[in-house]
C-alpha positions in Angstrom: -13.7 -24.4 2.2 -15.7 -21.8 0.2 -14.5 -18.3 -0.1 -16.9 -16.9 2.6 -15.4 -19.5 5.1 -12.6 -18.1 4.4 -13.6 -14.3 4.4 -15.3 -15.2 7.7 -11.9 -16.8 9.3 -9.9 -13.6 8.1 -12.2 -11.4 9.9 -11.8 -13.5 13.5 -7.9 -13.6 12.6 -8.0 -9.6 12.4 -10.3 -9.7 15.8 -7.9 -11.7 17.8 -4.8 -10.7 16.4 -5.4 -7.5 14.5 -5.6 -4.5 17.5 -3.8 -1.3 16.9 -2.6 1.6 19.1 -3.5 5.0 18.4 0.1 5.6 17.1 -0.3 2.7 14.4 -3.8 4.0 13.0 -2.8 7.4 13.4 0.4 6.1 10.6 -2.4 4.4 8.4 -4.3 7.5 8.3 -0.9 9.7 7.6 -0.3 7.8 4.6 -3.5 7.7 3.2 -3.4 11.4 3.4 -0.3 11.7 1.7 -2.1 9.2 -0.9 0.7 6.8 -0.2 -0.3 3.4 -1.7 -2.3 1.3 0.9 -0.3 -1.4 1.0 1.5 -1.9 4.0 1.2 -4.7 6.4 -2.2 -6.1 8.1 -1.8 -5.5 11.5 -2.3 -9.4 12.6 0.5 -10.0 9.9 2.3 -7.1 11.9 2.0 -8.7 15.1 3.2 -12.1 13.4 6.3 -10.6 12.0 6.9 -9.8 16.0 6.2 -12.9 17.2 8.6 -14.9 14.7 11.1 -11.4 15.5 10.9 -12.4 19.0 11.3 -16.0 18.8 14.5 -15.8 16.5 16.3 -13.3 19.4 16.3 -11.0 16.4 18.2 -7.8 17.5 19.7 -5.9 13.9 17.1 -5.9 11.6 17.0 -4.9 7.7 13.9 -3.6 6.3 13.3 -2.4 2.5 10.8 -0.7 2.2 9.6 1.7 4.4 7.1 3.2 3.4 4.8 5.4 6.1 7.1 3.4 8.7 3.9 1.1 9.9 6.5 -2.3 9.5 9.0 -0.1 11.1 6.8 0.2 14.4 5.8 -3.2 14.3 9.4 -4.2 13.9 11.0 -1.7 16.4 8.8 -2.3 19.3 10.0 -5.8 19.5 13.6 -5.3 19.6 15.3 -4.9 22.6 16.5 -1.3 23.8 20.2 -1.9 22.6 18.5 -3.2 18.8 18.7 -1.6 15.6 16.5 -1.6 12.4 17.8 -0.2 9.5 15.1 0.4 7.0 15.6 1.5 3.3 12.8 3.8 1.0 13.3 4.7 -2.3 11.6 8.0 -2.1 12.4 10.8 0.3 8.9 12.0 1.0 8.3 8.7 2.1 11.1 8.7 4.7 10.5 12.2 5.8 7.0 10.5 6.7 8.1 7.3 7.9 10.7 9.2 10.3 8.0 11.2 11.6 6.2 8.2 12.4 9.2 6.7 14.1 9.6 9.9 16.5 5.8 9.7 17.2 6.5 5.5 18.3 9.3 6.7 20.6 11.5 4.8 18.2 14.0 7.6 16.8 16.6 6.2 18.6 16.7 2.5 17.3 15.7 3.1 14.1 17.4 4.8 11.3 15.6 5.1 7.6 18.0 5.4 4.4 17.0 6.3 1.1 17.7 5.4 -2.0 17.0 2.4 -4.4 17.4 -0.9 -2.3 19.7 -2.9 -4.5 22.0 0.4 -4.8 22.3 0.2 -1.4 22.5 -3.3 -0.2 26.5 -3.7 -1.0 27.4 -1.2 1.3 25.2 -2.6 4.0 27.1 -6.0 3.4 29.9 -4.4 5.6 27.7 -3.9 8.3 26.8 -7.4 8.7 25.8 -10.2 9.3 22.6 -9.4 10.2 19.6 -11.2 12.5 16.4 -10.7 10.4 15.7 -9.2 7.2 12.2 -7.9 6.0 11.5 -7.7 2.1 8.6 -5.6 1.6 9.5 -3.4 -1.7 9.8 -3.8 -5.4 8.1 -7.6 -6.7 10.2 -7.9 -9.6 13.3 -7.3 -7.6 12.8 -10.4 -5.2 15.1 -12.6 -6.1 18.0 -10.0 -5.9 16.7 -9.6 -2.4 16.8 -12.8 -1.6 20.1 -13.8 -3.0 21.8 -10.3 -0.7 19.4 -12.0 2.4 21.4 -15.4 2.1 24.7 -13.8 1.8 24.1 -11.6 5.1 21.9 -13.2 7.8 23.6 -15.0 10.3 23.6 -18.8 10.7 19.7 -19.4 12.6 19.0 -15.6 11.1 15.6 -15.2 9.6 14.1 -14.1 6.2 10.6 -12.6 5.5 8.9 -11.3 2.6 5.3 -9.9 2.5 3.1 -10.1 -0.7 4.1 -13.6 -0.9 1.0 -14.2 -2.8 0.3 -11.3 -4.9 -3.1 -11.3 -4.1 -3.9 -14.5 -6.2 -2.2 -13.8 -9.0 0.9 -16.4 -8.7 -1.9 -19.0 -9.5 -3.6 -17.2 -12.7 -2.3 -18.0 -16.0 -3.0 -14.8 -17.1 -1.0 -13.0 -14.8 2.3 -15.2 -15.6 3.6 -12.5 -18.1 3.6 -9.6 -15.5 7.5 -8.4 -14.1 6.0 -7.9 -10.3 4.0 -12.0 -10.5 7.3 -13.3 -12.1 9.3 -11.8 -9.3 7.2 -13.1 -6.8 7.0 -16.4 -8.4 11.2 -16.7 -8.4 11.2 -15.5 -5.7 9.2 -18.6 -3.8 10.7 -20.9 -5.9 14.1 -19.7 -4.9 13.1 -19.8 -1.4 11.4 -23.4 -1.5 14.8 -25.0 -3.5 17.9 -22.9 -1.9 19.8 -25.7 0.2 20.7 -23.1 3.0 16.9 -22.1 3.9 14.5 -23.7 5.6 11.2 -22.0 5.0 7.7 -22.0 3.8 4.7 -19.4 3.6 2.4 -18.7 6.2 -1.1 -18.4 4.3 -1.7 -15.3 6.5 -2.8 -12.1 4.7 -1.2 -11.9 1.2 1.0 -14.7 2.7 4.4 -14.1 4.4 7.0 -16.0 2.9 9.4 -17.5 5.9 12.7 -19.0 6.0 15.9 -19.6 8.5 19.4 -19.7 7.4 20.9 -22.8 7.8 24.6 -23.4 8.0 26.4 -24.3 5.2 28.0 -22.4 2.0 
């Protein structure tokens, strides 16, 4: 399949599966504004993260990184009225945003940002587990810490997904082997391909979402 195929199958993906609401462009266009990094979530990879949200029952969600708070819609309109998404950003402009963005949704009440650095926060979050889903969307070379707090506190049938899973081609140059964010990403898949209590794989959808379900076990 030649790269146009692929450009071309993309592009009906996106038409199918990649409609937003006025509130979800209207959060894209925030953050470019603020010249916030565009590099949140595709909206057919949002709508994915709600299907496999949806199928999984998930009801407490952790997010890091937040961002404008696009994920965070995505995420919050799927859980049920009683559900909760905690979602952590590093920086407090950021939140300030994404919380706006969350009022605008009509999601204020289910969905509560914290800030600071993500791995500074996680072990007091263990407390307020298990958990039902977790979504990694934040620093690449910090993955694998990610990953090893995510398989300490999802539940048993709880459910694991990273975006970026594919950093854009690069896991597969040889060039690109020596940078902290491709190295991060690489352990991380590896970690999530050979860990005895995950079942997962990547969906090659957008920069590829890596997947996985706790299994029981240690």
């Amino acid at each position: 399949m030649d790269q146009s195929t692929i450009d071309r199958l993309n592009d009906y993906l996106h038409d199918l599966f990649g409609q937003e609401d006025e509130v979800l462009k209207a959060i894209r266009a925030r953050a470019l504004d603020e010249g916030f990094p565009q590099i949140q979530i595709r909206p057919e990879e949002g709508l994915m993260l709600q299907f496999l949200l949806k199928a999984n029952d998930a009801r407490r969600v952790i997010e890091l990184g937040t961002l404008a708070g696009y994920s965070g819609v995505w995420i919050g309109r799927i859980l049920p009225e009683d559900g909760q998404l905690i979602t952590l950003e590093i920086d407090e402009e950021r939140a300030e945003v994404a919380r706006e963005s969350f009022r605008q949704a009509g999601l204020s009440d289910r969905v509560q940002v914290r800030v600071g650095d993500a791995l500074s926060l996680l072990p007091g979050l263990s407390a307020e587990g298990p958990f039902d889903a977790i979504f990694i969307d934040a620093i690449k070379s910090e993955y694998p810490a990610y990953l090893a707090w995510a398989v300490d506190n999802i539940r048993v049938g709880g459910l694991i997904v990273a975006h970026n899973a594919f950093r854009r081609g690069r896991i597969v140059e040889p060039a690109a082997q020596h940078d902290d964010l491709v190295r991060g990403t690489l352990a991380f898949n590896r970690q999530l391909s050979e860990d005895p209590r995950l079942l997962g794989s990547i969906v090659p959808l957008g920069d590829g979402l890596a997947v996985a379900v706790r299994l029981a076990g240690s």
